[in-house]
Each structure stands twice: as structure tokens, then as C-alpha cells.
C-alpha positions, -999 to +999 in steps of 0.1 A: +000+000+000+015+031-007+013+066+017-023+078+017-027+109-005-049+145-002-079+142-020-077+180-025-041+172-048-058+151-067-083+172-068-063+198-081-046+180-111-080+164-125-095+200-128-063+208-148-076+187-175-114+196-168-101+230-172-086+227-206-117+208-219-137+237-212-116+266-223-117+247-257-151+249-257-154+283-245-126+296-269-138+281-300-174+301-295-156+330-298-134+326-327-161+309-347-166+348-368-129+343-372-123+311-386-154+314-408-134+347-424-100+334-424-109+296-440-135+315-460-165+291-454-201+300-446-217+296-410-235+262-417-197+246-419-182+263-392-207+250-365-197+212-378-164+225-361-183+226-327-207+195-335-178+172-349-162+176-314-192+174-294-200+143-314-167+120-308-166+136-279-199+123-268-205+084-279-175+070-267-184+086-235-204+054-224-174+030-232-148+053-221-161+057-182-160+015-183-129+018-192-119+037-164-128+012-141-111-020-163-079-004-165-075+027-141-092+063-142-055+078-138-044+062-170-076+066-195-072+102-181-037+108-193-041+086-223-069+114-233-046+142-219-021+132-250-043+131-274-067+158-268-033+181-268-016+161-302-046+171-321-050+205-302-015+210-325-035+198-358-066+220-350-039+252-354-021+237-381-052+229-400-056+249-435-087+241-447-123+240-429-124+198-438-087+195-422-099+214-389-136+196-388-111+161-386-088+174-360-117+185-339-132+154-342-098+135-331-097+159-300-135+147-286-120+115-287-094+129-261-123+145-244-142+117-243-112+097-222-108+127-200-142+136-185-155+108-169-127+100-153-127+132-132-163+126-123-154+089-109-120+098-094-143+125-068-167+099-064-143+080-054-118+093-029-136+117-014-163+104+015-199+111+010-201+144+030-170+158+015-182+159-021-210+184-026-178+206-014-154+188-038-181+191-067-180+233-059-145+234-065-147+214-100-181+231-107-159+266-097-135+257-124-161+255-154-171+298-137-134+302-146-128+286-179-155+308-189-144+333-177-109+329-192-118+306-224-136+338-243-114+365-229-081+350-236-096+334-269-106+367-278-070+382-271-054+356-291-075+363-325-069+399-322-033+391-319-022+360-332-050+352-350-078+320-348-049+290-343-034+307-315-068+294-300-058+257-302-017+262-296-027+272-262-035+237-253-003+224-258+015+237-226-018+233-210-021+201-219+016+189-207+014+208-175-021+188-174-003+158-181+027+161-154+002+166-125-017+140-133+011+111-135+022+130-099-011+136-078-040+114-093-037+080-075-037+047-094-070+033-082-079-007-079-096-021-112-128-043-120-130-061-146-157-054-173-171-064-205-176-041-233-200-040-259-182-025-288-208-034-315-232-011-291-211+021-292-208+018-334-247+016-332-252+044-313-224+063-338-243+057-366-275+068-351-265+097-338-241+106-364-276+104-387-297+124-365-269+153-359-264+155-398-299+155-407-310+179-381-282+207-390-279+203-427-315+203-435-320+237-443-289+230-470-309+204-488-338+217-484-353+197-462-353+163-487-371+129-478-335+117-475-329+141-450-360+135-427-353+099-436-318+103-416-336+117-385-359+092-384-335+063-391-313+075-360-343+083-336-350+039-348-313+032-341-314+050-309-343+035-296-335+001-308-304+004-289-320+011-255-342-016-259-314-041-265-297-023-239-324-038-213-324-072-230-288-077-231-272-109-214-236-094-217-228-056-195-251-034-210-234+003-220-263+018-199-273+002-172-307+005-170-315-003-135-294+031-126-323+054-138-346+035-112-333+064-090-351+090-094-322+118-089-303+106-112-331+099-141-339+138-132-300+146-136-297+132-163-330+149-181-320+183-164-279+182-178-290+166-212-313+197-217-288+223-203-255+209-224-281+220-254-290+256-242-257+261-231-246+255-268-277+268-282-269+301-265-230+303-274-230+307-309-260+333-316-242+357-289-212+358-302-222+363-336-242+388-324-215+411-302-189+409-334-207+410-363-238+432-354-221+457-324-186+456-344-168+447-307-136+430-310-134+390-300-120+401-268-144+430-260-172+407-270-157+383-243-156+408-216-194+414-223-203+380-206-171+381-182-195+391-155-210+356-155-177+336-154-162+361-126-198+356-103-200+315-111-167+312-102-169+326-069-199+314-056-201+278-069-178+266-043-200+283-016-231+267-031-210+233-037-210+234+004-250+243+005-258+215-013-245+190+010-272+206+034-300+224+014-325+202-013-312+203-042-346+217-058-345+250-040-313+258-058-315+244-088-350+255-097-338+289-084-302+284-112-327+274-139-354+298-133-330+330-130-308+317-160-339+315-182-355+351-172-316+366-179-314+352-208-347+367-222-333+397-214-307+397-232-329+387-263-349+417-257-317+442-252-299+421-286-302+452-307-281+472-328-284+499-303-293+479-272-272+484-237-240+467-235-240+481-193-274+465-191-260+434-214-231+427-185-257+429-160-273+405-175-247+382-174-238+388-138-273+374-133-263+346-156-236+334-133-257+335-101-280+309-122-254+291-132-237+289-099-267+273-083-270+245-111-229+233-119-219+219-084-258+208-070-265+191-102-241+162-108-236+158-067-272+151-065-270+128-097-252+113-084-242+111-047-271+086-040-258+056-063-233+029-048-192+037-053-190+004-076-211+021-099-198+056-102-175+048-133-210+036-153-234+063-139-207+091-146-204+080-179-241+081-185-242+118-169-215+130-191-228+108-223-262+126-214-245+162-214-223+159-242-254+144-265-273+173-254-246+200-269-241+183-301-283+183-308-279+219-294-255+225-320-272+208-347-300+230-336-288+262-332-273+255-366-305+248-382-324+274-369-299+301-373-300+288-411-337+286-412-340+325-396-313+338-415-330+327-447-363+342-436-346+376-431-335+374-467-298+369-452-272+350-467-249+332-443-214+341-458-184+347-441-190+384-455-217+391-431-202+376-406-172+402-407-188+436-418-221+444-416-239+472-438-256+492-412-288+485-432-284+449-429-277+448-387-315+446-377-327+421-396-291+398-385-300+406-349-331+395-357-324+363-370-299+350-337-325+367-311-353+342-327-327+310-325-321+320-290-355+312-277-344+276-282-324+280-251-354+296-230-372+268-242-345+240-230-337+260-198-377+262-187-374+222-190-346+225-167-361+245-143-394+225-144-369+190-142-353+204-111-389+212-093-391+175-090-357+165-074-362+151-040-339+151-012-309+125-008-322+109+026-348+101+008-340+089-026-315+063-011-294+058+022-260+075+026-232+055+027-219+035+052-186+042+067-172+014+057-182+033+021-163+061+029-134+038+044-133+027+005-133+059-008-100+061+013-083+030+006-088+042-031-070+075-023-042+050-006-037+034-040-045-005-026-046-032-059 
């Protein structure tokens, strides 16, 4: 057995890696204007640069947690570390908008190794009380990538230009890498059967349903195309009901959504990853193209919300070890939704930037009450043995719900843009006649009531979470005594 370790070190490293996931995600938003000038495509290609990621990044997610617990979350995790950064280095070397769309795609599969291993390694070495508090600090990190993924994006496009946004992962991603091999213990290992043929089904359907949803308005909305949507809904059911009948380990575990926290979690983070997406790409588009603001003054405009979320998600990470989850997650969902119908009514070509950062200081109270309750009360209730699988679900649900927010958002922004008479060139996107500014701020505000629309389900979701005593027992302490042989490192 080797020396027992801080859970707060490990801690530490794993939101290293969290943290460069996130400002990917963050950054790319921003320079989306950018690289749809400077690879001269039009919009509907440059959002496949956020849905191919979202995509790879979100299938594997149900093998890759498994995998955590066959062969070690601290080595999946720094196996994804190396190849999210490798192909960080293609994204910026990438000259054409098909090169990039493959290197994006090569870094979800990074992703997709990296996240749920965070989620299980918390689960797993901190005791029960301890991890509302341990969920605040890696909820507190997602307030700060925002906070710094737009603002330092923005800097490097004004200075460098749009690569600069994916070289930055590099020394991230091998300062990521060192800590992790140092502070992350080597946990014990079960073994587990995977059901490969399973995750290439659920590629294909989603892969069908993503395509057909955000390239529909390109083909005119074809019988082929609805034929696609359809076809992967098929897959995708047909998969969950094999998924039940399955005599080998099933990818989902059904019998995990028997608890009702976690079914709700799951619901409430699926429909969030999509309005958080949803929301992304419209506002940016807006600040640059129709208010003329630089990439990094447009970041600054929702600063407010990073700098707010940040600081108060570790305080609420603490409350909800002691407060019902619904209270403060009806109260995120409902405060998020009513800010961001302000902002649709002050999206102008005149309307209050002031007002607009207020807005998004309200933003990140909302948010701070829904990053740290909601995956601690997903998933606090469910036994330790089970936390690789049910993380993986969680993040699986999440990352599904941002690619069909992307494919969304990309359809409807097509759809509006076409009804204002727009055409969706990287022309508009960089200077816009003054006569044409309305009707473009026009055509986001309408695609952003798609996330009022997924945040209300949130909010209505989270009216219906119960509290953990009585939802299922807490663990024993010979439960938390686990969690603490895991920090030792016993095999």
C-alpha cells in the first residue's frame, strides 16, 4: 500500500484537465466569426467544427467511463490528456475548414477519455459528506474557464489570429499531463465487458440524426434528409431496448435510472448541455458581427458571468451538501432562463451593452446554483462500484445534449437567416452594412428562444428533485473507508 494521499491534490490535477476541456469549448465560440473569415466558409460549416467535437466527444463517453474502471481512471485520463493536446497541435495547423472539422473530431476522442474520469476519481476518494464541497471546486473551475476561455480566446485572434486558440492547449495540456502522472492516484480495477458493436450503433444513429437535423435547411429539407432523422431516432431506440435485454454488461445500465435523482440529472444536464450551446454561438455572432466589438471585448461582455460563477459555486457546492437540491436548482434554472430573455430583448443594434453585462452577472448566479448541485445530486445517492457507469451516462447525457444543441442552433440560425433574406457568408459575418444589422440581430435573437425553451425544462426538471435521505441511504462508513483505501492506492 502506498502513503495515503490529499484528496484535494488530486483534486487539483484532474481540474487541470477539466479545465482545458472547457476553455476549448469556450474559446472556439468566440473565434467561430474568425475562422469562418480566415478559412473562407459559410456559417452552416463552421458550427460542424463545434458538432464534430461534441459528437466524438460524446458516444465513446459510455465506453470510455468502463474503461476507467477496467484499466484505471488515472491512466484513461492521461491517455486522453495526450491526445486531446496532439490534435489540439492539428486544429492550429489545419488549413482548410475539412482538415480542422477532422482534427476537432480527433480531439472529442481525447475529451471523451478525460471527463468521466474526473467525475469517478471525486466519487471515489472523497467520503460522501465531503463531495458536494469537492463538486464546488470542480463546478468553480467551469465559472473560470468561462471566464478565461472567451477572454483570452478573444486576445489571441486579435493578436495571433484563430490558431493561436488551439496552440494554447499544448503547454496546458503537458502541464495537465505532469500533474496528473504525480497527484492522481492509481486506483484498484474491476474487470468489465464491453459492448463495442453497441457504441458503433449508437455512432451511426447519432451521427444520422446530428447530420440530418443541421444540414436540413442546405438540402432543403429532402425525404433523405428526414429519412436520416428518423432512421437514427429507430437506431437509438432500438439500442435502448437491446440495452435492457442484453445478457452481456449493458453500455447503460438501465436499472441506474430506477433512482429518481439521477433519471432527473440526467434529463436536467441533457437539456442544459443543449442551451448552453444553443446560446454560445448566436451571442457571439451577435456582439462581433452586429455591435462591431472586437473578439475580446465581445468576451468581456459576458465576463460578468464567469467572474460571479466562479466565486460562488464553491460556496453553493458546500449548500448542497445541506439544502434540497430543488430550491437551488429551480432557483439556477429559473433566474438563468428570465436573464437570458433579457438579453434577447436588449440584442439590438443599439441595445445596452451596461445592461447586457448585468445580465450576465445574473447569468452566473444561475449558473452557480445548477454546476456543483446538479451532478452531486445525480449522483451522490448511487453505490461507489457504480460511479464509473453512472458518470459516464451523466457526461454521455450532457455531451449528447450539446451536439443536438449544435445541430439545432445550426438549423435554426440557417432557417431564420433565410427568412430575413440573409445570406450566411463569411461576408456578413465580418462587416455588416448598417442597413443589414437589424434584420441579423433579428435572425440570432429568434434562434435564441431555443435555449429559454431548454432552460424552462430544466427548471421545471429540477422542481421535482427530492432530497438524498430520501432517494437512497448514505453511505456506510465502511463506504467512505473505500473511498479512502482508493486514495491509498491499494490493488
Amino acid at each position: 500500500m502506498t502513503a495515503e494521499r490529499n484528496p484535494w491534490g488530486a483534486l487539483g490535477a484532474l481540474c487541470v484537465g477539466y479545465f482545458m476541456i472547457l476553455l476549448d469549448m469556450t474559446i472556439v465560440a468566440v473565434a467561430n466569426p474568425a475562422i469562418m473569415s480566415g478559412l473562407h466558409t459559410d456559417m452552416s460549416k463552421v458550427i460542424w467544427v463545434t458538432s464534430a467535437y461534441l459528437l466524438t466527444f460524446a458516444v465513446p463517453l459510455l465506453i470510455t467511463g468502463r474503461l476507467g474502471d477496467r484499466f484505471g481512471p488515472k491512466y484513461l485520463y492521461l491517455g486522453g490528456l495526450a491526445v486531446f493536446t496532439l490534435a489540439s497541435l492539428w486544429c492550429g495547423l489545419a488549413g482548410s475548414i475539412g482538415s480542422l472539422i477532422a482534427a476537432r473530431a480527433v480531439q472529442g476522442l481525447g475529451a471523451a477519455l478525460i471527463a468521466p474520469q474526473t467525475m469517478a476519481v471525486i466519487g471515489r476518494i472523497f467520503p460522501w459528506d465531503k463531495r458536494g464541497a469537492a463538486m464546488g471546486v470542480w463546478g468553480g473551475v467551469a465559472g473560470i474557464a468561462t471566464l478565461v476561455g472567451p477572454i483570452l480566446g478573444g486576445a489571441l485572434i486579435d493578436s495571433g489570429g484563430w490558431q493561436w486558440i488551439f496552440y494554447v492547449n499544448v503547454p496546458i495540456g503537458l502541464i495537465a499531463f505532469g500533474l496528473g502522472a504525480w497527484l492522481v492516484p492509481a486506483l484498484p480495477t474491476n474487470d468489465h465487458r464491453f459492448d463495442i458493436p453497441g457504441v458503433i450503433v449508437v455512432a451511426i444513429g447519432m451521427s444520422a440524426l446530428v447530420f440530418g437535423i443541421q444540414e436540413g435547411n442546405t438540402y432543403d429539407w429532402a425525404g433523405w434528409v428526414w429519412g436520416l432523422i428518423f432512421g437514427g431516432l429507430i437506431v437509438l431506440a432500438l439500442f435502448l431496448v437491446c440495452q435492457g435485454r442484453t445478457k452481456i454488461e449493458p453500455l447503460v445500465p438501465l436499472g441506474l435510472f430506477r433512482n429518481r435523482n439521477f433519471s432527473l440529472g440526467n434529463v436536467a444536464t441533457g437539456a442544459l448541455g443543449a442551451a448552453m450551446t444553443a446560446q454560445m454561438v448566436p451571442s457571439y455572432f451577435y456582439l462581433q458581427a452586429v455591435r462591431d466589438l472586437s473578439p475580446t471585448k465581445g468576451a468581456l461582455v459576458f465576463a460578468p458571468m464567469a467572474v460571479v460563477s466562479a466565486i460562488l459555486s464553491p460556496v453553493v457546492g458546500k449548500l448542497s451538501d445541506k439544502v434540497s437540491p430543488r430550491y437551488l436548482l429551480t432557483f439556477g434554472f429559473a433566474l438563468f432562463t428570465v436573464a437570458v430573455l433579457w438579453f434577447i430583448s436588449l440584442a439590438t443594434p443599439h441595445g445596452s451593452i451596461a445592461l447586457m453585462c448585468v445580465m450576465s452577472a445574473l447569468c452566473g448566479v444561475g449558473s452557480s446554483c445548477i454546476w456543483a448541485p446538479l451532478p452531486a445530486t445525480a449522483l451522490r445517492s448511487l453505490p461507489l462500484q457504480q460511479m464509473g457507469a453512472a458518470s459516464g451516462i451523466y457526461n454521455t447525457t450532457r455531451q449528447v445534449g450539446s451536439v443536438l444543441g449544435s445541430a439545432g442552433i445550426g438549423a435554426l440560425l440557417t432557417a431564420r437567416m433565410a427568412a430575413h433574406s440573409l445570406p450566411a457568408s463569411s461576408g456578413e459575418a465580418g462587416h455588416l452594412p448598417d442597413l443589414v444589422k437589424a434584420p441579423y440581430a433579428s435572425a440570432l435573437t429568434d434562434s435564441l428562444y431555443l435555449t429559454v425553451i431548454l432552460l424552462a425544462v430544466c427548471a421545471v426538471t429540477a422542481a421535482f428533485f427530492t432530497s438524498t435521505q430520501t432517494v437512497g441511504i448514505a453511505p456506510s462508513p465502511a463506504a467512505d473507508k473505500e473511498a479512502q483505501a482508493d486514495l491509498a492506492g491499494q490493488h
